[in-house]
SELUM-526494 format. One record per residue (C-alpha): residue number from 1; residue in one letter; x, y, z. Coordinates in pm, 1 decimal. Layout:
BEGIN
  drenvex  bapa      east     north        up
      NUM     a         X         Y         Z
...
***
This chain:
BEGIN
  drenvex  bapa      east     north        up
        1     x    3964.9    6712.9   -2537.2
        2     x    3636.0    6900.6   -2636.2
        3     x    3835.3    7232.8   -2672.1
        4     x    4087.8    7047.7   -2885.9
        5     x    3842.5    6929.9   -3136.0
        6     x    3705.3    7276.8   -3101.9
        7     x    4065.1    7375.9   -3276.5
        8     x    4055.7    7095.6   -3498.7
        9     x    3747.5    7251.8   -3645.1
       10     x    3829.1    7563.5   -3646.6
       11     x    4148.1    7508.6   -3855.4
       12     x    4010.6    7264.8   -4087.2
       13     x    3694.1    7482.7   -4164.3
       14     x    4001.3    7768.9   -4274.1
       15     x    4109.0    7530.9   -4508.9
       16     x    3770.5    7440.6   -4642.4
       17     x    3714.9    7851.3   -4694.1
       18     x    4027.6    7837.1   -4873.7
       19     x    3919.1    7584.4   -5107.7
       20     x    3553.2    7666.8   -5155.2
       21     x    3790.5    8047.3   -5239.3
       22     x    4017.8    7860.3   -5543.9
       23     x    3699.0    7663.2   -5633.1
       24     x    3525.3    7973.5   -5721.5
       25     x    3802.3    8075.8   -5908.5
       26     x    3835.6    7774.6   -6080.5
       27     x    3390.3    7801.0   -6175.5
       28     x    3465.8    8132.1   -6324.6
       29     x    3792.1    8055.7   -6533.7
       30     x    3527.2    7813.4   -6726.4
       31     x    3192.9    8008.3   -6743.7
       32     x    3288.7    8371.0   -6746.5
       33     x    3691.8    8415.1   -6741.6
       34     x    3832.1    8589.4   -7078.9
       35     x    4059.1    8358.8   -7219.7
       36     x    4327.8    8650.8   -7195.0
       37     x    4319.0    8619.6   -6812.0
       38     x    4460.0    8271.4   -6761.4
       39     x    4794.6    8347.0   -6674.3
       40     x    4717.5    8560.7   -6392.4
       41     x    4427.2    8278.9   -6267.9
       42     x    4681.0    7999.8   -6225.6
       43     x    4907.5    8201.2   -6049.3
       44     x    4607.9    8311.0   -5794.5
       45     x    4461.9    7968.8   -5793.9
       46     x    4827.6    7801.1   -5732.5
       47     x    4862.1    8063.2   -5444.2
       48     x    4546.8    7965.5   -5281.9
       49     x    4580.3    7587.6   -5342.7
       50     x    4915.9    7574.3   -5219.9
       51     x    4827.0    7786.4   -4868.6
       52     x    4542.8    7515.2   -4789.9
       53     x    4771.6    7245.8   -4837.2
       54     x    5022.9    7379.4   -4611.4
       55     x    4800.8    7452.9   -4361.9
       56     x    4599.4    7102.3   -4372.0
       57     x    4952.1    6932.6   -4372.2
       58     x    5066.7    7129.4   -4102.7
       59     x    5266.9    6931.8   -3785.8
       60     x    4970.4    7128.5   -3569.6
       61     x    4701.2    6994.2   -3755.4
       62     x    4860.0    6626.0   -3755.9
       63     x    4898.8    6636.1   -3384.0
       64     x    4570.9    6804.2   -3344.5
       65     x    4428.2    6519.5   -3536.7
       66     x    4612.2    6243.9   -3365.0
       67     x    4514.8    6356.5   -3015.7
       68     x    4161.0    6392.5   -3049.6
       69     x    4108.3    6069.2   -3260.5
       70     x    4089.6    5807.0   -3002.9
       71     x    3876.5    6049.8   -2827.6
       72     x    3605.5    6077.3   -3087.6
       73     x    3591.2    5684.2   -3142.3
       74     x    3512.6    5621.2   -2789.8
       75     x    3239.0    5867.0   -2830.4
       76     x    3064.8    5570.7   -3096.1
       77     x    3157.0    5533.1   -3464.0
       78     x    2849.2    5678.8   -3597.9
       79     x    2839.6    5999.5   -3391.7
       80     x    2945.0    6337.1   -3567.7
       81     x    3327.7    6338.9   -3369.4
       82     x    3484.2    5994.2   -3466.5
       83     x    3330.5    6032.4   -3835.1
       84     x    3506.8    6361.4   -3857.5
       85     x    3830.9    6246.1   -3727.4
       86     x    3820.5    5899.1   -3955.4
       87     x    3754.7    6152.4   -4235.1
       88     x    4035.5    6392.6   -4152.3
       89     x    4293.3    6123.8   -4062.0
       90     x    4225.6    5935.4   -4425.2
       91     x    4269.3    6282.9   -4582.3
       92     x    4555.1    6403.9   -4363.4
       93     x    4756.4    6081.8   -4420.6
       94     x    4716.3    6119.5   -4823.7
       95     x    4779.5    6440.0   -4863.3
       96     x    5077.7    6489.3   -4579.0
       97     x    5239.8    6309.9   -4837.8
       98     x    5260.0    6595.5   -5100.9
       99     x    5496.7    6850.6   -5071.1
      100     x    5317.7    7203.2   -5111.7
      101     x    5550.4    7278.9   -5341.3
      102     x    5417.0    7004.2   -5573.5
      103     x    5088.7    7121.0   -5514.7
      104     x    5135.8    7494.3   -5663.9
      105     x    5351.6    7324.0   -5888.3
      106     x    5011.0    7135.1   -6013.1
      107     x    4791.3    7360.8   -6005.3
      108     x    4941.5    7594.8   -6202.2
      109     x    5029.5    7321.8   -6475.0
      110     x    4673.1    7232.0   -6486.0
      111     x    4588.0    7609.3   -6477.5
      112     x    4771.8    7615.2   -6829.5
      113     x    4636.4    7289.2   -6928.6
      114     x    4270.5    7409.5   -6905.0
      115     x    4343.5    7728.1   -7180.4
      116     x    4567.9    7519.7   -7394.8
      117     x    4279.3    7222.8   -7382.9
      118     x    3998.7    7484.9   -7464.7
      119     x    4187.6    7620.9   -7758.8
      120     x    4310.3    7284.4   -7873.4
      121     x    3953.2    7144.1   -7886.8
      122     x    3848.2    7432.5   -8089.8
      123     x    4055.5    7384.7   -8302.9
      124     x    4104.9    7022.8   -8327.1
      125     x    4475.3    7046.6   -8250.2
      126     x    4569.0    6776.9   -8073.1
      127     x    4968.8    6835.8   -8102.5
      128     x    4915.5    7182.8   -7883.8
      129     x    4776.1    7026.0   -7576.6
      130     x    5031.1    6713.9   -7648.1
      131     x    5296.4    6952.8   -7442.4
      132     x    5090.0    7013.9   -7118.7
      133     x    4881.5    6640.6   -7155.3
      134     x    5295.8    6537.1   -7120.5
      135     x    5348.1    6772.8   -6799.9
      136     x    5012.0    6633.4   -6661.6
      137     x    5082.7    6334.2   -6726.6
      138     x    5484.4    6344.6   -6533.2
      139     x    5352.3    6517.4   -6278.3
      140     x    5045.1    6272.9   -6216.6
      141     x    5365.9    5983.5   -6166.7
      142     x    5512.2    6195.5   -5930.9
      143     x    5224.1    6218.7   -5732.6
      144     x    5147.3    5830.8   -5771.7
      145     x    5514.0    5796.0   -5649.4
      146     x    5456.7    6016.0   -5332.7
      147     x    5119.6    5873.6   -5244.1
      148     x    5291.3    5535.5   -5295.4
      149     x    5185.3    5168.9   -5479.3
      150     x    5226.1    4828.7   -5468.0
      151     x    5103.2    4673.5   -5801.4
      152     x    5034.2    4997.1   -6062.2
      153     x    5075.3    5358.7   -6052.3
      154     x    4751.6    5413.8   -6145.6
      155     x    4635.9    5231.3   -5838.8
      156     x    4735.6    5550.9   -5613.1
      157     x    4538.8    5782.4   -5830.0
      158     x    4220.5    5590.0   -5875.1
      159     x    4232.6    5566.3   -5471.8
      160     x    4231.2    5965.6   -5508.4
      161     x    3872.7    5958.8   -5635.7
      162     x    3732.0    5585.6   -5565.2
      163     x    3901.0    5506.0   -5206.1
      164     x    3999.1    5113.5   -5175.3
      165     x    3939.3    5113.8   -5598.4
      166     x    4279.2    4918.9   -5746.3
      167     x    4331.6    4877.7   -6155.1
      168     x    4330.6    4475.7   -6030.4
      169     x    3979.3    4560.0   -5868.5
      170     x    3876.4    4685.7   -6166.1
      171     x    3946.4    4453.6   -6468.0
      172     x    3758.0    4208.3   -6375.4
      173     x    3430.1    4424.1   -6323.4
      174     x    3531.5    4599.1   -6667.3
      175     x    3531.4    4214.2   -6819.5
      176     x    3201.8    4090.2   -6694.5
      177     x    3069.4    4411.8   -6831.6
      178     x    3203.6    4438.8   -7122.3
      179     x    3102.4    4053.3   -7170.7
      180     x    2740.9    4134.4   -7058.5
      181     x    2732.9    4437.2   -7307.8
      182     x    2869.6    4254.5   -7645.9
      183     x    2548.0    4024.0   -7720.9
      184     x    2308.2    4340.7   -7589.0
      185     x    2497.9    4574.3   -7867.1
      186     x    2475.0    4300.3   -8125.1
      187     x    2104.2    4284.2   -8090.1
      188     x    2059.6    4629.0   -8119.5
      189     x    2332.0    4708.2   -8419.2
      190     x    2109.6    4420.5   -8598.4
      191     x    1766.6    4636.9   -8597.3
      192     x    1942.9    4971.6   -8612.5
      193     x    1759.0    5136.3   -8868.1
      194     x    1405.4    5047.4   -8630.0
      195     x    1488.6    5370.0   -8383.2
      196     x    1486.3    5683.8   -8475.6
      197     x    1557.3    5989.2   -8304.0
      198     x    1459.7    6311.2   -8573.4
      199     x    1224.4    6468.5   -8326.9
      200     x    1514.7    6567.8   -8117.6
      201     x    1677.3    6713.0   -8357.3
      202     x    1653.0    7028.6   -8547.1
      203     x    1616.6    7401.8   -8453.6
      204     x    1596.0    7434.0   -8105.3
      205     x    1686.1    7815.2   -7960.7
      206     x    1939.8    7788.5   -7699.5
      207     x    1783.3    8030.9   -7476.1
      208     x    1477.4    7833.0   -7452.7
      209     x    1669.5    7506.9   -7417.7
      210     x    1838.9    7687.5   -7077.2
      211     x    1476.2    7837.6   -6951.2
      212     x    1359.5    7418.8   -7000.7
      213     x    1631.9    7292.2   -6853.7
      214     x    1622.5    7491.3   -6540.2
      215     x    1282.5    7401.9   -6529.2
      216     x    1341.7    7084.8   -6502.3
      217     x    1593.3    7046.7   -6239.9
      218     x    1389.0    7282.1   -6042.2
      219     x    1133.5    7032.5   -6051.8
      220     x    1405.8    6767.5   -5913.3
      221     x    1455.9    6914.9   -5639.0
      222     x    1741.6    7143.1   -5720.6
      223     x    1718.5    7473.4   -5483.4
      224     x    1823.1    7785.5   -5734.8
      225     x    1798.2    7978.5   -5441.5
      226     x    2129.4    7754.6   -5329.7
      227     x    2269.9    7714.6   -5700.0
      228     x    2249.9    7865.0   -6005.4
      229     x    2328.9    7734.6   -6374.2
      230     x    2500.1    7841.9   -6668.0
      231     x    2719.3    7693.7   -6941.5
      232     x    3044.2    7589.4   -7016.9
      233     x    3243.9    7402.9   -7292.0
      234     x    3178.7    7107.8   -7088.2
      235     x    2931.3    7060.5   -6825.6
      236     x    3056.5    7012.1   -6463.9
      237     x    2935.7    7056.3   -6069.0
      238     x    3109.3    7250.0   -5828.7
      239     x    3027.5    7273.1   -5450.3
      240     x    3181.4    7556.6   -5288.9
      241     x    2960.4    7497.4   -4994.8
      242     x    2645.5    7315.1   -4866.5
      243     x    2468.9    7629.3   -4948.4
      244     x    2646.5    7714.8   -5294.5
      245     x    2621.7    7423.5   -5583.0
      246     x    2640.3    7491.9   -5920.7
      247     x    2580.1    7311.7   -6215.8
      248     x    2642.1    7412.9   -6586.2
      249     x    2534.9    7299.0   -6921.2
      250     x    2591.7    7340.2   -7282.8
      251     x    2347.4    7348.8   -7550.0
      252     x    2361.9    7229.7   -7924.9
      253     x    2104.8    7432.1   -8139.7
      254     x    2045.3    7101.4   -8388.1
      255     x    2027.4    6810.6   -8056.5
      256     x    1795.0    6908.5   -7791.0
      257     x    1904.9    6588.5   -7550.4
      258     x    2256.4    6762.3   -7495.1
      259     x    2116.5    7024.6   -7289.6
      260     x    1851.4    6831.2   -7118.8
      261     x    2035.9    6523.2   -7006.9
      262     x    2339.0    6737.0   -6925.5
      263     x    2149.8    6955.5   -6720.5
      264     x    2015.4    6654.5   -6524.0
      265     x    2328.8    6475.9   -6514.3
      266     x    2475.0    6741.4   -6347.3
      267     x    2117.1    6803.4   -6130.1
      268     x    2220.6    6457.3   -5989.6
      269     x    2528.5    6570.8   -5881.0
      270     x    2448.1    6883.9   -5686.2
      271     x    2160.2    6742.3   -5522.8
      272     x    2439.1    6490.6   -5365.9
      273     x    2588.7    6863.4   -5285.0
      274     x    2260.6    7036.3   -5104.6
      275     x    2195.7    6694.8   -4956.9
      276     x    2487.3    6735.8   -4733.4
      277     x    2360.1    6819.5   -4383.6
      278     x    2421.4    7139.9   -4262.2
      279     x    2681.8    7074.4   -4009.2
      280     x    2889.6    6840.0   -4179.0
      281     x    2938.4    7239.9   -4397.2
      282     x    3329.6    7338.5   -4466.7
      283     x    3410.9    7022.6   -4219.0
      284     x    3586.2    6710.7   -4382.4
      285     x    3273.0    6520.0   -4413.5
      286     x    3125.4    6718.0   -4700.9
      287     x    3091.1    6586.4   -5046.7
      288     x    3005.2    6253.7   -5151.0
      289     x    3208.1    5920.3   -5015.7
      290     x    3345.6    5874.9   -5353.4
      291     x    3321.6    5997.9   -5743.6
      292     x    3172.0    5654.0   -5836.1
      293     x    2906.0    5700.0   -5580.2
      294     x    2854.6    6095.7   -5710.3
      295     x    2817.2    5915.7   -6040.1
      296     x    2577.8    5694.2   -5956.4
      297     x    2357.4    5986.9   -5806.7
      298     x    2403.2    6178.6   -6190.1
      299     x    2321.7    5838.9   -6368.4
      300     x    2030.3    5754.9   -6189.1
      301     x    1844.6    6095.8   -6257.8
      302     x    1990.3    6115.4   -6603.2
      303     x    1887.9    5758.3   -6746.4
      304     x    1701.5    5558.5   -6481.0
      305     x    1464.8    5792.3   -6436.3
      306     x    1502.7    6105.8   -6696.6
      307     x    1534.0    5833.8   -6949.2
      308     x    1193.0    5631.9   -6823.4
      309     x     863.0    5645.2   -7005.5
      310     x     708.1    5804.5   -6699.7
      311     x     960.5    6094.7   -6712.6
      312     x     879.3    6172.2   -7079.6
      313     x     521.5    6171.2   -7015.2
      314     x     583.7    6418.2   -6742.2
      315     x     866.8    6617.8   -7016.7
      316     x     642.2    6614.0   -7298.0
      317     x     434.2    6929.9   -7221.3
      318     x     724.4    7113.2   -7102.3
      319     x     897.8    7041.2   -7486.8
      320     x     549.5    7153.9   -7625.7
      321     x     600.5    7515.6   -7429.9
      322     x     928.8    7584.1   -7477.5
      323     x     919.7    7495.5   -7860.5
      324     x     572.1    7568.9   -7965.2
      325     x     494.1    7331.4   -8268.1
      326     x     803.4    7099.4   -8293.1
      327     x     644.8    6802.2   -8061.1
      328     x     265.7    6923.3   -8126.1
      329     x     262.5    6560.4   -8273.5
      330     x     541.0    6344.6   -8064.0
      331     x     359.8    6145.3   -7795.6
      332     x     518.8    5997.3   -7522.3
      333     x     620.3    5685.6   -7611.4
      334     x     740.7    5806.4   -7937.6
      335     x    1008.8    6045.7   -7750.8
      336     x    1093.1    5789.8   -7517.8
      337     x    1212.9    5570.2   -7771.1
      338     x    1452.3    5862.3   -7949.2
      339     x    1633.2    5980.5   -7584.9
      340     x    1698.8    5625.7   -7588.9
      341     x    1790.8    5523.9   -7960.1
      342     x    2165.1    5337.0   -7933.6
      343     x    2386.2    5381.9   -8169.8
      344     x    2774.6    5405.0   -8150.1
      345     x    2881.4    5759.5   -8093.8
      346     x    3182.1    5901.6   -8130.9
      347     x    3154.8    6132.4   -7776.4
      348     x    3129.3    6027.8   -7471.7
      349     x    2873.0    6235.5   -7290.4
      350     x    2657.5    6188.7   -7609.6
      351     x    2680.4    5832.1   -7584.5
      352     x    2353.4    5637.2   -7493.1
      353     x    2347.2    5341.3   -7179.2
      354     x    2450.3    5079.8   -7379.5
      355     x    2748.6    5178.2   -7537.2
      356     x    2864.8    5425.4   -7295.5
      357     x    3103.0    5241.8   -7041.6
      358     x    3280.6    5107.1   -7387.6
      359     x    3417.4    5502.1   -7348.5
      360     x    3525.7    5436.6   -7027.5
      361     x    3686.2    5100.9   -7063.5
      362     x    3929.6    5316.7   -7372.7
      363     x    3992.4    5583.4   -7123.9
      364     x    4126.2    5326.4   -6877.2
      365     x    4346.7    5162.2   -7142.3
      366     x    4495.3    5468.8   -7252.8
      367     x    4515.4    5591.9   -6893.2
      368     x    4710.8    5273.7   -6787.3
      369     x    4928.9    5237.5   -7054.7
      370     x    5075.4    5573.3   -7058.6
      371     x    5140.1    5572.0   -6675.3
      372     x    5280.0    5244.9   -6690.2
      373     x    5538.4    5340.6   -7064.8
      374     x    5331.7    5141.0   -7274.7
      375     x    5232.1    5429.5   -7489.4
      376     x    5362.6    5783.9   -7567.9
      377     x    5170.8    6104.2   -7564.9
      378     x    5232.5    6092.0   -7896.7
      379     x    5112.2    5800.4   -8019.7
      380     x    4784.8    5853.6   -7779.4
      381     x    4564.6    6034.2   -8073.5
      382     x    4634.4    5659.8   -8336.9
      383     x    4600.3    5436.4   -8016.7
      384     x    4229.9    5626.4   -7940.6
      385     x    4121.1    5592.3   -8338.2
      386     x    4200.4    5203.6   -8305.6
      387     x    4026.7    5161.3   -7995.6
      388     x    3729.2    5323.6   -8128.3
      389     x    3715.4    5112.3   -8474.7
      390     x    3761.6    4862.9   -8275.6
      391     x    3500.0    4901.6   -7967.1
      392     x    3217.6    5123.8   -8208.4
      393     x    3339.0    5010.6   -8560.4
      394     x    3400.9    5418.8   -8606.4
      395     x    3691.8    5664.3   -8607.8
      396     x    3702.2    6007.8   -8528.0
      397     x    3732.9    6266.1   -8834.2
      398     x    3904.5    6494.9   -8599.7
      399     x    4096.8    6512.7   -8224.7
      400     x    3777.7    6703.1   -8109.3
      401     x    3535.3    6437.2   -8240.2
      402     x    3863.5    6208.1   -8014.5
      403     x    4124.4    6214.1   -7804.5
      404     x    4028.6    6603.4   -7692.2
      405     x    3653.0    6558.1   -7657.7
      406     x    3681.4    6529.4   -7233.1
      407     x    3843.4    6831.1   -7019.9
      408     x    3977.9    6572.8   -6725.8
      409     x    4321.3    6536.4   -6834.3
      410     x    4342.1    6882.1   -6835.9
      411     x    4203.3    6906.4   -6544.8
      412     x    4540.6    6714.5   -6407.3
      413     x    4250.1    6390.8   -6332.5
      414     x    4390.9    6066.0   -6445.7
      415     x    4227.2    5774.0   -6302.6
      416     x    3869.1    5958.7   -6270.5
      417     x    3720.5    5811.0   -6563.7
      418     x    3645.3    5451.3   -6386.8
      419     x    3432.7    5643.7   -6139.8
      420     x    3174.7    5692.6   -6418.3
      421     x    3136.1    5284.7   -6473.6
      422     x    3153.8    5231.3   -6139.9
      423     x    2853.0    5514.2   -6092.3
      424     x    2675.6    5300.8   -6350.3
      425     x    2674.4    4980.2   -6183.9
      426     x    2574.6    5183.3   -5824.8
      427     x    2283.7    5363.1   -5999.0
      428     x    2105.2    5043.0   -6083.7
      429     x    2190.4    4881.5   -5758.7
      430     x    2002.7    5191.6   -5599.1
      431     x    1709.7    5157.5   -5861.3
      432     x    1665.4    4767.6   -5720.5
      433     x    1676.9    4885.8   -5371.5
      434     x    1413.3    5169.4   -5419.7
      435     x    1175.8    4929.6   -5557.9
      436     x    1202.4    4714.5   -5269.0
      437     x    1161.1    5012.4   -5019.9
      438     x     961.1    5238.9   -5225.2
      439     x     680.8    5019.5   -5403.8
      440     x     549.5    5217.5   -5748.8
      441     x     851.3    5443.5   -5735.4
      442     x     885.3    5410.3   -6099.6
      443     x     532.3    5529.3   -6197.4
      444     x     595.2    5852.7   -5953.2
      445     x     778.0    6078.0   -6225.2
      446     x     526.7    6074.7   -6468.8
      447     x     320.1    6288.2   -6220.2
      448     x     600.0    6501.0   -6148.8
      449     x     605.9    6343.3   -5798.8
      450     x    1016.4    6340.5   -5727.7
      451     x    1045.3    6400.9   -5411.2
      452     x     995.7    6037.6   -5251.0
      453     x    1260.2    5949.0   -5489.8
      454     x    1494.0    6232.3   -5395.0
      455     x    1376.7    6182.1   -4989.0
      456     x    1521.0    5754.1   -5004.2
      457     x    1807.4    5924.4   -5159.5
      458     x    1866.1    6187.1   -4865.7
      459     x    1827.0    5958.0   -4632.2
      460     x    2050.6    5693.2   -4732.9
      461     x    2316.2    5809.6   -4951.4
      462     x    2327.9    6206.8   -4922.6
      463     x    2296.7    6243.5   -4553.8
      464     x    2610.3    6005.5   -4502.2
      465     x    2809.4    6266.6   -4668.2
      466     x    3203.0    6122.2   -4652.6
      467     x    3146.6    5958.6   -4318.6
      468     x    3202.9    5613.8   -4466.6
      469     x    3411.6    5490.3   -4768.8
      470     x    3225.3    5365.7   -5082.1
      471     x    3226.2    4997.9   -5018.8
      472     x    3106.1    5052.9   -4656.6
      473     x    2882.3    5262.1   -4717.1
      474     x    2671.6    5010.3   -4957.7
      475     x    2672.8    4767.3   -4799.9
      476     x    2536.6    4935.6   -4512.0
      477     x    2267.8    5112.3   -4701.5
      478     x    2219.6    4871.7   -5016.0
      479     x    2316.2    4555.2   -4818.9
      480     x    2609.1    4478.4   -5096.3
      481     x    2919.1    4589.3   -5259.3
      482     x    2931.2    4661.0   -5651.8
      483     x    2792.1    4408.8   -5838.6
      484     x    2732.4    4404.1   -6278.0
      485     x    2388.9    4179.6   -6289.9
      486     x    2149.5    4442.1   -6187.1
      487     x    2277.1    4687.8   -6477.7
      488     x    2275.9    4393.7   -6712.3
      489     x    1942.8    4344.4   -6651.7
      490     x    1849.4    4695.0   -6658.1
      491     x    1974.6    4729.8   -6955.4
      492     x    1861.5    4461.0   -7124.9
      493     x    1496.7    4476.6   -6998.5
      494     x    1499.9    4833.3   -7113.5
      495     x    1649.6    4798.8   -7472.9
      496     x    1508.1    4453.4   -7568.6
      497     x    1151.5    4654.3   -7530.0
      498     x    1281.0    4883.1   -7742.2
      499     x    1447.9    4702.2   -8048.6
      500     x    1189.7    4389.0   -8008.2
      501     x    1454.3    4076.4   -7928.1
***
C-alpha cells in the first residue's frame, strides 16, 4: 500500500507543479504583464489549468485515492497519510465534478475578465465589464449546478472557499453583527468631527512608502529570501510554493495607511503561506483550511495588532526615517488615533474595523440576488449606490469609487467575499486565546518583539495547514466554533477609548 501512496504523491505533486506553473502566470499578468499580452495569457493559463484538472480528475488518481484511503486512516487521523488522503478525497470529490472542458472554458473567461476589469476601473466604465461580469456570472451557475445544492446556489460556491459555510449559516452571523455594529457606528458618527487623521495624509513618495513597508513585514516575520513584494492595482497573495509567497501592494502618494496596512494585510497572509511545513510542499495539505481562516491571519496583523498603540509606538520611528520631517511632531498616541479614525468610506479595503463588514454584508446581497434572478447585471451598479446610502449614508460619484472598486468578480470568485467577515470574527477569537496562552502579548509589539506572536500562530493555526476543515480545526485549537461577542467587544473596547462614550 506504501508504494501506492508513493504514486499518489507523485501524481498529485505533478498537479501541484502545474498549478504553482499557471499561478505564476497569473502573478505576472497583474504586476508586470503589458496589457497588450492578455490574449495570449488566457490561452496559456487555460492550457495549463485545464491539464491539472484532467490529470487530478483522472479515473487513476480516483482509484489511487480510494485504495489507499482506508489505509492511511488506520495509520491514526492525525498522522501525515490519512490527513493527506481526507484532503485529497474532499478535493477529488469537488472537483471530479467539473468537466475540464468547463475549466479552460473558465479560465479563459476570467483571463478576459481581469483586462476588461483593469480597463473598466480606470476608466470608471462600468457597462464594459457588464459583458464578462454576465459570462462570470453564467458560468459561476453552471459550476454551482455541477458541484450541486440543496437550498441556494450560492451555497456550492461559498463551500469552494469556506468548506461546510451555507448562505443559511451565514445570515444569522451577518444579523447579530450587523445588530452589534449599528449602536457602535452611531456613537462614533455622533463625535465625528473629534478624530482626525491629517498626519497621514499628504506627500508621501511612493518609493519610500515601498522601502517602509518592506521593512515592516520583514520585521513580522516575512522571509524576503522566500517572497518578494511589489505592486499591483489591487493588493493580493499568491503561494506558488512553501518556499515562494508573494505579496503585493499599492501605494497612494496623498494616504500613507494604503500602503502600510495593505502591505501587512497581505504580510498576514503569506506568513499563513511560509508557515506551511515543509513536507506538506506541492501535496494537498498546503494552504490554509479555509479563506475565512487566511483572513483571520491578514486581520489580526493588520488591525489587532498593526492597528494597536504598541505597534505605533514601535512604527513611529520608522515614519520619522522614511519621511524625514512629516511626523517630527506626531507622537504615538496621536497616530494611533488617525490609523484608526472611522468614518464611512466609500472602498472597501480603505474602510476602517467598524464599518468594514457593512462592505461585505452588500457584497453578499448583491452576490445572492444575482445568482438566485433577483437582480440583473444591469441593474447591479443602482442596486450598489442604494445599498451604500443606505448602509454609509454615501453614494459613489463613480463605478470605480463602486461597483468596480474589488477585482474578485473578475477573478470568476463569487461567494469569496463572506470569507473576509468570517476572518474578522476568527481574528478576535485568536486575539482572546493568545491572551490566555500568551500573558502580555499585547505589550510585545511595541518592542518590536513579534515573534512569540507569530510562534502561537505557527503552532496552532499555520502548521495544521489543510489537514482539518475550518470548524474543526477551531475548535480543536481555539476550543470553539465562530462566535460575534469577542469582535463586539473588541471593537467596542477599542473605539469607545477612542471617541470617549
Amino acid at each position: 500500500m506504501e508504494k501506492k501512496f508513493a504514486e499518489l504523491k507523485k501524481k498529485l505533486s505533478e498537479v501541484s507543479a502545474i498549478n504553482s506553473a499557471a499561478a505564476v502566470l497569473s502573478w505576472d499578468q497583474q504586476v508586470y504583464m503589458p496589457s497588450g499580452g492578455a490574449e495570449a495569457r488566457a490561452a496559456s493559463t487555460s492550457a495549463l489549468e485545464e491539464l491539472a484538472h484532467v490529470k487530478f480528475t483522472s479515473d487513476e488518481t480516483g482509484a489511487l485515492i480510494e485504495g489507499a484511503y482506508s489505509w492511511a486512516q488506520s495509520l491514526g487521523e492525525d498522522s501525515f497519510e490519512a490527513s493527506y488522503l481526507r484532503a485529497a478525497k474532499r478535493d477529488y470529490d469537488k472537483i471530479k465534478k467539473l468537466p475540464s472542458e468547463f475549466v479552460g472554458e473558465f479560465s479563459r473567461t476570467v483571463s478576459a475578465g481581469i483586462e476588461a476589469w483593469t480597463k473598466a476601473r480606470a476608466n470608471s466604465d462600468f457597462k464594459a465589464f457588464a459583458p464578462h461580469l454576465q459570462k462570470i456570472l453564467d458560468l459561476n451557475l453552471r459550476k454551482a449546478e455541477y458541484l450541486g445544492y440543496k437550498a441556494s446556489p450560492y451555497d456550492a460556491l461559498l463551500d469552494l472557499y469556506e468548506p461546510g459555510a451555507t448562505k443559511a449559516m451565514l445570515e444569522p452571523v451577518f444579523k447579530k453583527l450587523a445588530d452589534g455594529l449599528k449602536p457602535i457606528i452611531k456613537e462614533i458618527n455622533a463625535r465625528a468631527g473629534s478624530v482626525s487623521n491629517d498626519i497621514v495624509k499628504g506627500d508621501f513618495d511612493e518609493d519610500a512608502q515601498l522601502a517602509l513597508a518592506n521593512e515592516i513585514v520583514a520585521a513580522l516575520g516575512y522571509d524576503l529570501s522566500r517572497g518578494r513584494q511589489d505592486r499591483s492595482a489591487h493588493p493580493f497573495t499568491t503561494d506558488f510554493s512553501v518556499n515562494d509567497v508573494r505579496i503585493t501592494t499599492r501605494t497612494h502618494r496623498d494616504y500613507l495607511p494604503a500602503c502600510v496596512y495593505g502591505s501587512i494585510h497581505e504580510c498576514g497572509h503569506a506568513l499563513y503561506g511560509q508557515g506551511t511545513p515543509q513536507n506538506f510542499d506541492f501535496t494537498p495539505l498546503a494552504g490554509g483550511a479555509s479563506l475565512g481562516m487566511h483572513e483571520s491571519q491578514s486581520r489580526f496583523w493588520e488591525n489587532v495588532v498593526g492597528r494597536s498603540l504598541p505597534f505605533c509606538r514601535w512604527l513611529l520611528p520608522s515614519l520619522r526615517k522614511h519621511f524625514p520631517g512629516k511626523f517630527d511632531k506626531v507622537n504615538a498616541e496621536e497616530l494611533f488615533v488617525a490609523v484608526n479614525r472611522s468614518a464611512p468610506s466609500l472602498i472597501r479595503v480603505e474602510s476602517d474595523e467598524v464599518n468594514y463588514n457593512l462592505h461585505i454584508m452588500l457584497r453578499f446581497e448583491i452576490e445572492t440576488a444575482l445568482l438566485e434572478g433577483r437582480l440583473k447585471v444591469s441593474d447591479a451598479p443602482a442596486f450598489w449606490n442604494a445599498k451604500m446610502q443606505e448602509y454609509f449614508g454615501i453614494k459613489p460619484a463613480k463605478d470605480s469609487e463602486g461597483i468596480l472598486q474589488d477585482i474578485h468578480w473578475a477573478y470568476g470568485m463569487i461567494g469569496y467575499f463572506p470569507t473576509y467577515s468570517l476572518g474578522n470574527l476568527i481574528s478576535a477569537q485568536i486575539a482572546e486565546k493568545l491572551t490566555k496562552d500568551v500573558p502580555g502579548w499585547k505589550e510585545l509589539p511595541e518592542r518590536g518583539e513579534f515573534a512569540p506572536i507569530l510562534g502561537w500562530l505557527r503552532k496552532h493555526i499555520h502548521s495544521q495547514g489543510r489537514k482539518y476543515l475550518p470548524e474543526q480545526l477551531l475548535k480543536r485549537e481555539l476550543g470553539e466554533g465562530i462566535r460575534v461577542e469577542p469582535f463586539l467587544d473588541y471593537i467596542k473596547s477599542k473605539y469607545s477609548r477612542i471617541y470617549g462614550f
